[in-house]
C-alpha positions as a LaTeX table, in Angstrom:
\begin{tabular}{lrrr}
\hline
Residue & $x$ (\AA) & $y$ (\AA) & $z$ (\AA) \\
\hline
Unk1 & $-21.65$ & $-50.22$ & 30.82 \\
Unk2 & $-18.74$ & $-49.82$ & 27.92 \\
Unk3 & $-21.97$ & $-47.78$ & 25.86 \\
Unk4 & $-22.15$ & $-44.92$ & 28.80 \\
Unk5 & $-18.27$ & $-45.03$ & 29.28 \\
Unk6 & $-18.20$ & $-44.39$ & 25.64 \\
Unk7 & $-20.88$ & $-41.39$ & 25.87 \\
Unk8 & $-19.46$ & $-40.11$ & 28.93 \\
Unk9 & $-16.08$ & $-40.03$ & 26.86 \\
Unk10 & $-17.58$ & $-37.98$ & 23.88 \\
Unk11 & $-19.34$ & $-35.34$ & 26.43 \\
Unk12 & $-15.64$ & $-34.56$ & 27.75 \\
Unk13 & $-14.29$ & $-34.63$ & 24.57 \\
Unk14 & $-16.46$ & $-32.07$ & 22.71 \\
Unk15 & $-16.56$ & $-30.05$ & 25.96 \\
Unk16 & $-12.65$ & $-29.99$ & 26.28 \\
Unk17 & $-12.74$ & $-29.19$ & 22.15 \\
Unk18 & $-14.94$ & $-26.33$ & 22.87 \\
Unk19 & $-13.67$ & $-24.70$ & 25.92 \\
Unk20 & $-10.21$ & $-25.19$ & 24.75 \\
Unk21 & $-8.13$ & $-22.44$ & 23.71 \\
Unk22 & $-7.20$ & $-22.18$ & 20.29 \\
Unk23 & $-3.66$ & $-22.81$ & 19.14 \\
Unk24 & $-1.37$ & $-19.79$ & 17.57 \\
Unk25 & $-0.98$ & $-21.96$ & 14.68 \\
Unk26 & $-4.95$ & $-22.13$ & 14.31 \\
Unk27 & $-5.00$ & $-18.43$ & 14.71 \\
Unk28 & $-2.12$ & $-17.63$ & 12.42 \\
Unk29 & $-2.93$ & $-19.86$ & 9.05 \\
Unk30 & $-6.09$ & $-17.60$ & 8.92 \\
Unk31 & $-4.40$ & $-14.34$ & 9.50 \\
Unk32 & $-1.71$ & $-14.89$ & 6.59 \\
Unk33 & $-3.70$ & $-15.97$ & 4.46 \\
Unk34 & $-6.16$ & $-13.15$ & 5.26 \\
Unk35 & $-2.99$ & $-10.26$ & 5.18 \\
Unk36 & $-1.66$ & $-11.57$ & 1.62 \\
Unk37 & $-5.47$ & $-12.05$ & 0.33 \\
Unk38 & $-7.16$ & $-9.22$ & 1.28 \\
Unk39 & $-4.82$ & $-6.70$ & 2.04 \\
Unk40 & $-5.56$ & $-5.84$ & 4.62 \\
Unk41 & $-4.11$ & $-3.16$ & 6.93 \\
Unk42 & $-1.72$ & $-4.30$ & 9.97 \\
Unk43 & $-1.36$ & $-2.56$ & 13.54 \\
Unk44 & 1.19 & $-3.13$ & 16.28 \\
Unk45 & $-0.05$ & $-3.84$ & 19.71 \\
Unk46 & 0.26 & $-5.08$ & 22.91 \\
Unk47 & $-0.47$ & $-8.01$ & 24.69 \\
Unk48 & 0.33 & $-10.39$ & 27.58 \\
Unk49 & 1.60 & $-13.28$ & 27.01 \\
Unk50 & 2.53 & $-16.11$ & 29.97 \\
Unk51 & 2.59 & $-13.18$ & 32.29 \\
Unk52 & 4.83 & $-10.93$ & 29.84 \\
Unk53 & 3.62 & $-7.86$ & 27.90 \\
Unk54 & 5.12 & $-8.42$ & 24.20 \\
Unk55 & 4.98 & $-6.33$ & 20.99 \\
Unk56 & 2.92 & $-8.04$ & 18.29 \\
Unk57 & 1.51 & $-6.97$ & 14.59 \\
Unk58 & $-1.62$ & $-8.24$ & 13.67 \\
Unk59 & $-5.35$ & $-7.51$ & 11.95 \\
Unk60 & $-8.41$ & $-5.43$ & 13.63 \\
Unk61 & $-11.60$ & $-7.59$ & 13.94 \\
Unk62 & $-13.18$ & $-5.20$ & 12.57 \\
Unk63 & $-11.70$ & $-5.67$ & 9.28 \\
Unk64 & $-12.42$ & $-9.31$ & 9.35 \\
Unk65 & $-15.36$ & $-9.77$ & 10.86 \\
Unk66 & $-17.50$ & $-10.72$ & 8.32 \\
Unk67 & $-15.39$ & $-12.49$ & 5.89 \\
Unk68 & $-15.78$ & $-16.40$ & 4.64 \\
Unk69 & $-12.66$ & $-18.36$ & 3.53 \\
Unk70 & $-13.40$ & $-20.63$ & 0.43 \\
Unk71 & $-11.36$ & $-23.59$ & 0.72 \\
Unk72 & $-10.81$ & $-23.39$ & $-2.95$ \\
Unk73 & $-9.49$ & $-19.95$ & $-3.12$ \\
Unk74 & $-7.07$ & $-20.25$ & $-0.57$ \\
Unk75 & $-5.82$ & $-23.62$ & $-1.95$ \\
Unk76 & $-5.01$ & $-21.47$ & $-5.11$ \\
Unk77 & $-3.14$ & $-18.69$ & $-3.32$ \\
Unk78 & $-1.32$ & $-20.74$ & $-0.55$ \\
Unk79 & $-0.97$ & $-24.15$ & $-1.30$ \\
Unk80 & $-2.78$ & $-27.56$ & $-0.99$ \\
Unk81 & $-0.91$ & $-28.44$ & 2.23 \\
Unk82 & $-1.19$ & $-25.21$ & 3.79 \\
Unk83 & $-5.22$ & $-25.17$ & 3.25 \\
Unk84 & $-5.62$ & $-28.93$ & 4.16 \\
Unk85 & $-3.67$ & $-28.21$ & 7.91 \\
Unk86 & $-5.69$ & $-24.92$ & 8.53 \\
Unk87 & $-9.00$ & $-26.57$ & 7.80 \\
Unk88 & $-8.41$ & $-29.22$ & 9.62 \\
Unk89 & $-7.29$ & $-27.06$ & 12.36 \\
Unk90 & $-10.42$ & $-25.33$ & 12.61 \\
Unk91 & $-12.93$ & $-27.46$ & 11.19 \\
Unk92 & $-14.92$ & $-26.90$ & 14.36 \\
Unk93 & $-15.49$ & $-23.32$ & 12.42 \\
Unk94 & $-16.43$ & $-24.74$ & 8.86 \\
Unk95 & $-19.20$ & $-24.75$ & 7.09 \\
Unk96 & $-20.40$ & $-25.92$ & 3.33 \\
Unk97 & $-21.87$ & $-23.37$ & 1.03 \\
Unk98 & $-25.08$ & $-24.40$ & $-0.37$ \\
Unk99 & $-25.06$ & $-22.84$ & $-3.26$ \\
Unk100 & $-20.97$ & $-24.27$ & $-4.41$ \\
Unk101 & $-20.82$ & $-26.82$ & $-1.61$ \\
Unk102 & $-17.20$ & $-26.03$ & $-1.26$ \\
Unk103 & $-16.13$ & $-25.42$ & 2.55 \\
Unk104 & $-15.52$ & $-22.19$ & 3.85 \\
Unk105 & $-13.98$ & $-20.95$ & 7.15 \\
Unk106 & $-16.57$ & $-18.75$ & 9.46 \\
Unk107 & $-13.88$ & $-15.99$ & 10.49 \\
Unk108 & $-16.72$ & $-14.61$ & 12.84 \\
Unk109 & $-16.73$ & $-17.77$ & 14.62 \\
Unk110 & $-13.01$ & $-17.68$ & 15.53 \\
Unk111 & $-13.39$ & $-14.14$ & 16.76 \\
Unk112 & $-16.19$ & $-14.94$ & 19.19 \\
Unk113 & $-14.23$ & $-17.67$ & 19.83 \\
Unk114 & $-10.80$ & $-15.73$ & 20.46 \\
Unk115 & $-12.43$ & $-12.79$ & 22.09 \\
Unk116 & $-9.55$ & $-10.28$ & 21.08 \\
Unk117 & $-9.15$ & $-6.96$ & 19.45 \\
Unk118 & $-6.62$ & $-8.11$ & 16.87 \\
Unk119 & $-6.09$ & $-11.38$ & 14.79 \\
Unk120 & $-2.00$ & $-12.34$ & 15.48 \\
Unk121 & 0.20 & $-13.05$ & 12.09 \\
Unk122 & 2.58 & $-15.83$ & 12.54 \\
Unk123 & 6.02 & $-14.50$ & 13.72 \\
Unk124 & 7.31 & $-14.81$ & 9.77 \\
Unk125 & 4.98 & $-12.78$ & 8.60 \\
Unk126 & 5.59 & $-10.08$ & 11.69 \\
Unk127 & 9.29 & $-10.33$ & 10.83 \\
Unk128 & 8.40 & $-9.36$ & 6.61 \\
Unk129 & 6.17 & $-6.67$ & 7.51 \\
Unk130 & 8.69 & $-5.15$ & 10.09 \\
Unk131 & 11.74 & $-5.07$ & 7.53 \\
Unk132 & 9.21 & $-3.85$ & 4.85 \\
Unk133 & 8.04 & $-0.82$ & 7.21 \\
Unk134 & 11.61 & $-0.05$ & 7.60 \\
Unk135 & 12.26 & 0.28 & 4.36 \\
Unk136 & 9.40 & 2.62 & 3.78 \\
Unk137 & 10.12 & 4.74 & 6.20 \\
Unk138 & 13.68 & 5.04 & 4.36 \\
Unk139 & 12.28 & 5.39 & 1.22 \\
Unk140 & 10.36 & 8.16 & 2.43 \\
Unk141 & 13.53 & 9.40 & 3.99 \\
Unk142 & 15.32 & 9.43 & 1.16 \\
Unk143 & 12.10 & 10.95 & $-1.66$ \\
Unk144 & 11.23 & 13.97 & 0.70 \\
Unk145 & 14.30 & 14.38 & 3.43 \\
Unk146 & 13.76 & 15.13 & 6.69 \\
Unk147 & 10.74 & 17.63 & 6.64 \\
Unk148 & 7.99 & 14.89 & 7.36 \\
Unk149 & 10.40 & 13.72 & 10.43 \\
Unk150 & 8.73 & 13.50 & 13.79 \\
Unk151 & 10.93 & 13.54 & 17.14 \\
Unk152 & 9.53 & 12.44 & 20.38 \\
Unk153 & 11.78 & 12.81 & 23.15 \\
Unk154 & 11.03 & 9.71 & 25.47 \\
Unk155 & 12.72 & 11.02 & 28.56 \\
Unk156 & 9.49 & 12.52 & 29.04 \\
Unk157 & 8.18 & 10.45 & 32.15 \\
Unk158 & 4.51 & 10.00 & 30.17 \\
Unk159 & 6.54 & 7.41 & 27.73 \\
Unk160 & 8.13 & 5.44 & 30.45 \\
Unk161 & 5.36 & 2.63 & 30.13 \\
Unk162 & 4.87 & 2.74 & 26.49 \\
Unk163 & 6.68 & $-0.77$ & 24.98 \\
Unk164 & 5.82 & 0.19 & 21.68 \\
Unk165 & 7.56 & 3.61 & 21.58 \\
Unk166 & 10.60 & 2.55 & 23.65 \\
Unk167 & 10.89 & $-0.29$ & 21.50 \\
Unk168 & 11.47 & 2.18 & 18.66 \\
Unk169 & 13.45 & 3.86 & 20.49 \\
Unk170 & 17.01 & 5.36 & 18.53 \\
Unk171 & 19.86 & 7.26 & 20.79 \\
Unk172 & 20.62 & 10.37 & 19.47 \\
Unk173 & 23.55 & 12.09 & 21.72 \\
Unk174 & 22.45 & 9.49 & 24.67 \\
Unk175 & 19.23 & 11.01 & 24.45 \\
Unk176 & 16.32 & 8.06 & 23.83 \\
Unk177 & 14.19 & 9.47 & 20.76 \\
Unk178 & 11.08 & 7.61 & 18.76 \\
Unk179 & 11.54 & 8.87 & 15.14 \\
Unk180 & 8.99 & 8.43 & 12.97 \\
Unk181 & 7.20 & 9.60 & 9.36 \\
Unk182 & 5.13 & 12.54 & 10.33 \\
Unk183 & 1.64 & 11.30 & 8.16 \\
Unk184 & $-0.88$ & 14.47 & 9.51 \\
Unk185 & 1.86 & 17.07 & 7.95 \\
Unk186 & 2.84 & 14.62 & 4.93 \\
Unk187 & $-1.08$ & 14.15 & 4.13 \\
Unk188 & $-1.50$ & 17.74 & 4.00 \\
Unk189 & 1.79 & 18.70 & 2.07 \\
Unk190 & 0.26 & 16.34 & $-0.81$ \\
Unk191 & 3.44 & 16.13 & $-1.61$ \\
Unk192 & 2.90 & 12.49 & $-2.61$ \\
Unk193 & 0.78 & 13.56 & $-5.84$ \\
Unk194 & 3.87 & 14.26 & $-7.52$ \\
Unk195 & 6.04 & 11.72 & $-7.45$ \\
Unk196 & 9.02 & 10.67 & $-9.26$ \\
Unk197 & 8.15 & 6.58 & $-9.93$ \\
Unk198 & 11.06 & 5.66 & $-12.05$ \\
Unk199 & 13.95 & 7.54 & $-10.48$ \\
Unk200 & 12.61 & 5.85 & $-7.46$ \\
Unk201 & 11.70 & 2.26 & $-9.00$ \\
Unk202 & 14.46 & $-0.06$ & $-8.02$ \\
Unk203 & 14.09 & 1.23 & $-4.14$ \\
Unk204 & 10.13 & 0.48 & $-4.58$ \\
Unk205 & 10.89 & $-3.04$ & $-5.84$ \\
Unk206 & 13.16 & $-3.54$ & $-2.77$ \\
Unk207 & 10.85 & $-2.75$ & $-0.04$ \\
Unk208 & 8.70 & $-5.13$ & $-1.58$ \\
Unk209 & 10.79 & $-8.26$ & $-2.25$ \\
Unk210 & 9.90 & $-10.24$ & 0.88 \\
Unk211 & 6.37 & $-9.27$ & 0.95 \\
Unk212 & 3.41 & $-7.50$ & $-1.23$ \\
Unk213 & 1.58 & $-5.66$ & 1.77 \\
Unk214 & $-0.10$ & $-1.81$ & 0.63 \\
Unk215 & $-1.73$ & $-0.92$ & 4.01 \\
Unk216 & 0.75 & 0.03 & 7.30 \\
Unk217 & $-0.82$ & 1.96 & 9.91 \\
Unk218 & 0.06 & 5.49 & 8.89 \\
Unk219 & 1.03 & 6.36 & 12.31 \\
Unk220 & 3.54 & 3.51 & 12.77 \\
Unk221 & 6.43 & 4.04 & 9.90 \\
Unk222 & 9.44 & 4.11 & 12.28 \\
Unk223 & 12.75 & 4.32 & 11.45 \\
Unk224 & 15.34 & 1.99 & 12.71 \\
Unk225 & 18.54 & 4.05 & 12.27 \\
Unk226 & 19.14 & 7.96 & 13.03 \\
Unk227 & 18.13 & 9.99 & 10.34 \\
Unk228 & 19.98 & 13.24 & 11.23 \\
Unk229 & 24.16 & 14.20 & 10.37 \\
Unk230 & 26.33 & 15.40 & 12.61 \\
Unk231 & 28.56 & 18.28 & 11.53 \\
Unk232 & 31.28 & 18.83 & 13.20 \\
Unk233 & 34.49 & 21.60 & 13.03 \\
Unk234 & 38.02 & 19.89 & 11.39 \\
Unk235 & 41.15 & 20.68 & 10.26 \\
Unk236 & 41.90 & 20.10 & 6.61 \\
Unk237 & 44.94 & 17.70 & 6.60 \\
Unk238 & 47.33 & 16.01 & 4.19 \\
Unk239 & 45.67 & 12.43 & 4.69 \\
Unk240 & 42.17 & 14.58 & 3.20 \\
Unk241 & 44.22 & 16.20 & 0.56 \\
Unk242 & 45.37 & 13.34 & $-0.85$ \\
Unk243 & 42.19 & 11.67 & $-0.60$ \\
Unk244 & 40.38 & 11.91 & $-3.85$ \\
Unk245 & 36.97 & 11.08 & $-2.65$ \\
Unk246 & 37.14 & 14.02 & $-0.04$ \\
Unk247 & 39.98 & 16.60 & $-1.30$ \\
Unk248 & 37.45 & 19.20 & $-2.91$ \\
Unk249 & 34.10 & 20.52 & $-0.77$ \\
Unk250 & 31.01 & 19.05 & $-1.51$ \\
Unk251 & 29.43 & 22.26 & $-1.66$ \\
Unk252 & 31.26 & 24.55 & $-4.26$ \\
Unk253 & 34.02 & 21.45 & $-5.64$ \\
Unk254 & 36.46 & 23.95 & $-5.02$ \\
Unk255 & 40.14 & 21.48 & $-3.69$ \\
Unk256 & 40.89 & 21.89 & $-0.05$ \\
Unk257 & 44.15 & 23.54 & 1.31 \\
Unk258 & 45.95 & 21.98 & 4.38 \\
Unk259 & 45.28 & 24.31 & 7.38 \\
Unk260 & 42.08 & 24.92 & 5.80 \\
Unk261 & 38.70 & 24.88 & 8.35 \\
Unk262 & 35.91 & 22.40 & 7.28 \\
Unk263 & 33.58 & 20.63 & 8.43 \\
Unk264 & 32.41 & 17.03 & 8.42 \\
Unk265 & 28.87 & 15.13 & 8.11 \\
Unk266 & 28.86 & 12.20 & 9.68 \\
Unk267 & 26.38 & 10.51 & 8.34 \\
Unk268 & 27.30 & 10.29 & 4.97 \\
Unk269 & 31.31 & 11.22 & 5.48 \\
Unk270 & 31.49 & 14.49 & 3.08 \\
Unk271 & 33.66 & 17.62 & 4.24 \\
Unk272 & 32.47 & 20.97 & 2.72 \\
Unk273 & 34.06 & 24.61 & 3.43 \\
Unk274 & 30.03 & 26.05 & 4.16 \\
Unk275 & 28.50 & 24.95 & 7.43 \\
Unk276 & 24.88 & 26.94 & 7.43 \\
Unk277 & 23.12 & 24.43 & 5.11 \\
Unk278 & 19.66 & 22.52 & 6.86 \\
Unk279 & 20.22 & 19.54 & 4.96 \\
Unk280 & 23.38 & 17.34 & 3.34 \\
Unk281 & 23.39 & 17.17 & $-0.55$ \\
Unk282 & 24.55 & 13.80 & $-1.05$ \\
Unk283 & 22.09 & 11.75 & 1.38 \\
Unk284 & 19.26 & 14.74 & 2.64 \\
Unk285 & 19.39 & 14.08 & 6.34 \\
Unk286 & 19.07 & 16.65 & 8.50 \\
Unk287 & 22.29 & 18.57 & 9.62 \\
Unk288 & 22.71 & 19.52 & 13.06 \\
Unk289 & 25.69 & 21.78 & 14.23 \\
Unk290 & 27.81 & 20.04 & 16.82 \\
Unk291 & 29.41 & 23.35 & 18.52 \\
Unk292 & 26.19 & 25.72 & 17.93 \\
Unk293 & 23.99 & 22.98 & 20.21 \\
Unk294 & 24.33 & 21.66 & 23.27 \\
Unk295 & 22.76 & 18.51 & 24.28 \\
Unk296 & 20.65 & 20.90 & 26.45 \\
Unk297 & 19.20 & 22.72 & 23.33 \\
Unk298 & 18.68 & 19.81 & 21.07 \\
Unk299 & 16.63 & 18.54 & 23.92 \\
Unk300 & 14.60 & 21.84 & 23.69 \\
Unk301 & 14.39 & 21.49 & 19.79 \\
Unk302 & 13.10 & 18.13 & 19.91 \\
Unk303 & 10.43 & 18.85 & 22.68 \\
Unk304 & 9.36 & 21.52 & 20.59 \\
Unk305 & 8.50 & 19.31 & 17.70 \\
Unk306 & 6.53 & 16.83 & 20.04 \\
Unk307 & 2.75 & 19.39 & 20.55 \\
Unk308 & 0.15 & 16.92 & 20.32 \\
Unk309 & 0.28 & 13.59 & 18.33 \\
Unk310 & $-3.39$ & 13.94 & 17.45 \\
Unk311 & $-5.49$ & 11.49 & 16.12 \\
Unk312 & $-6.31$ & 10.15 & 12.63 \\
Unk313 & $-8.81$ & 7.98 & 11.10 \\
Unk314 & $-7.81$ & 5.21 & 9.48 \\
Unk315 & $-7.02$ & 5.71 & 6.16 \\
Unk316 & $-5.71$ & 3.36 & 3.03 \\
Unk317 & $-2.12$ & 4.52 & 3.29 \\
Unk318 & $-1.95$ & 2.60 & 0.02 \\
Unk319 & $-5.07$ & 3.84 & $-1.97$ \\
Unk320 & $-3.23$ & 7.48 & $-1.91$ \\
Unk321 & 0.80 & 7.06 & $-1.81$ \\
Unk322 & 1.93 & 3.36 & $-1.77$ \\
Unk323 & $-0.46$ & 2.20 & $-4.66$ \\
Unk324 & 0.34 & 5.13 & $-6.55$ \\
Unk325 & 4.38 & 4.05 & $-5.89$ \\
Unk326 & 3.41 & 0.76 & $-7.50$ \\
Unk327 & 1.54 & 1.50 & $-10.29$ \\
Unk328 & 5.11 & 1.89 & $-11.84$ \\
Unk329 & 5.91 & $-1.96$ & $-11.79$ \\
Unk330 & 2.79 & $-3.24$ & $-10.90$ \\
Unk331 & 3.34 & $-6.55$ & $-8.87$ \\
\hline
\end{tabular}
């Protein structure tokens, strides 16, 4: 009687441990370890999770798909503990090699298992990558200026839905824009064959203090803070006069005179006498002309910029521009 209690147990048991859904954490220890081993490219998507649609970063399957992880090799690049937990984790998905006899993790086996599009990274590394992509798409900013800028104005009914884009979103004169590096024109431009490494090498280091990662989706550099300047009409006053930081104009250094017209970036806080330049000296953004645009037109400039978003395949944003940036230091 105890013997088919006991057998009756184990059938429940191993169905239970098969049927079961697999834990984040099971899910996550792989991806990590497969984003800091291999590389390999990250994507944001969506998903639903306990009835909410969320914003997530994670791996294609069909990156992964056929890769093995040797126990031994990811005991040398994590550490000991970390390797021991995620085996054990999934060691429902292991299997010896016959020719080492070390264990290795069957990624194909989660995936069939998982049944998704896209292997989650634990919410650290989602965090790292998010703060790094930032700071590349500053660092872009700040190498080529605003001419690989793309606006999308998301008043446009068509983006009302889209979590990704509105979660990008940046206000720019109360109008909600998604501002992002413009990779088809950039590509093209090969601008990115001649770069400047070491006048740029302390900004390189910084976007990748946190994390070593070469491969962003092109299409998905966003910027977290306006890129553009407001210039705007003033006065010149005493209190500028007497301020040595912003008594001359930027422009031609020639000293300001009290009654004198000027105008004012915001951005960056400089006051020059000449107000027909496209771009500020000191920090390259964009200038737009407060009193020559109404919100109206700036509306009509932006839509302008937004013709079709197009399409492109998947391409090692590192192999051609980020690896290049690194050769400098090499990490």
């Amino acid at each position: 009687m105890y013997i088919i209690i006991y057998l009756i147990f184990l059938f429940f048991s191993n169905f239970l441990l098969i049927f079961s859904k697999l834990s984040s954490e099971q899910i996550t220890c792989i991806s990590d370890y497969l984003l800091i081993n291999k590389n390999i490219q990250t994507i944001l998507f969506t998903e639903k999770i306990n009835k909410e649609w969320k914003i997530q970063r994670g791996i294609s399957i069909k990156l992964i798909k056929n890769i093995k992880i040797n126990k031994n090799e990811m005991i040398n690049l994590m550490n000991i503990e970390y390797t021991n937990n995620c085996f054990e984790l999934n060691k429902k998905f292991i299997k010896k090699n016959k020719n080492t006899l070390i264990d290795e993790l069957i990624v194909k086996k989660i995936l069939n298992k998982i049944k998704k599009k896209y292997l989650i990274l634990s919410e650290n590394y989602q965090n790292k990558l998010e703060e790094q992509s930032f700071c590349l798409a500053n660092l872009l900013l700040k190498m080529y200026g605003t001419e690989f800028i793309k606006i999308i104005n998301l008043f446009n009914k068509k983006y009302k839905f889209d979590l990704i884009k509105n979660y990008y979103k940046i206000y720019f004169n109360q109008i909600p824009l998604l501002i992002y590096w413009d990779f088809n024109k950039f590509w093209e431009s090969n601008k990115f064959n001649a770069i400047d490494e070491l006048n740029y090498y302390n900004d390189i280091k910084l976007c990748f203090e946190s994390l070593i990662n070469e491969k962003f989706n092109p299409l998905q550099l966003f910027f977290n803070n306006n890129p553009f300047s407001i210039s705007t009409n003033i006065v010149i006053n005493q209190n500028i006069i007497e301020n040595d930081e912003h008594n001359n104009c930027i422009i031609c250094l020639t000293k300001f005179e009290e009654g004198e017209e000027g105008q004012l970036l915001t951005k960056c806080n400089v006051i020059y006498f000449i107000k027909n330049i496209s771009s500020c000296p000191i920090c390259r953004t964009r200038v737009i002309i407060e009193q020559d645009s109404s919100i109206e037109n700036k509306q009509n400039e932006i839509n302008n910029q937004q013709n079709n978003e197009g399409q492109i395949e998947e391409r090692s944003f590192s192999n051609r521009f980020l690896g290049l940036l690194r050769n400098s230091f090499r990490i």
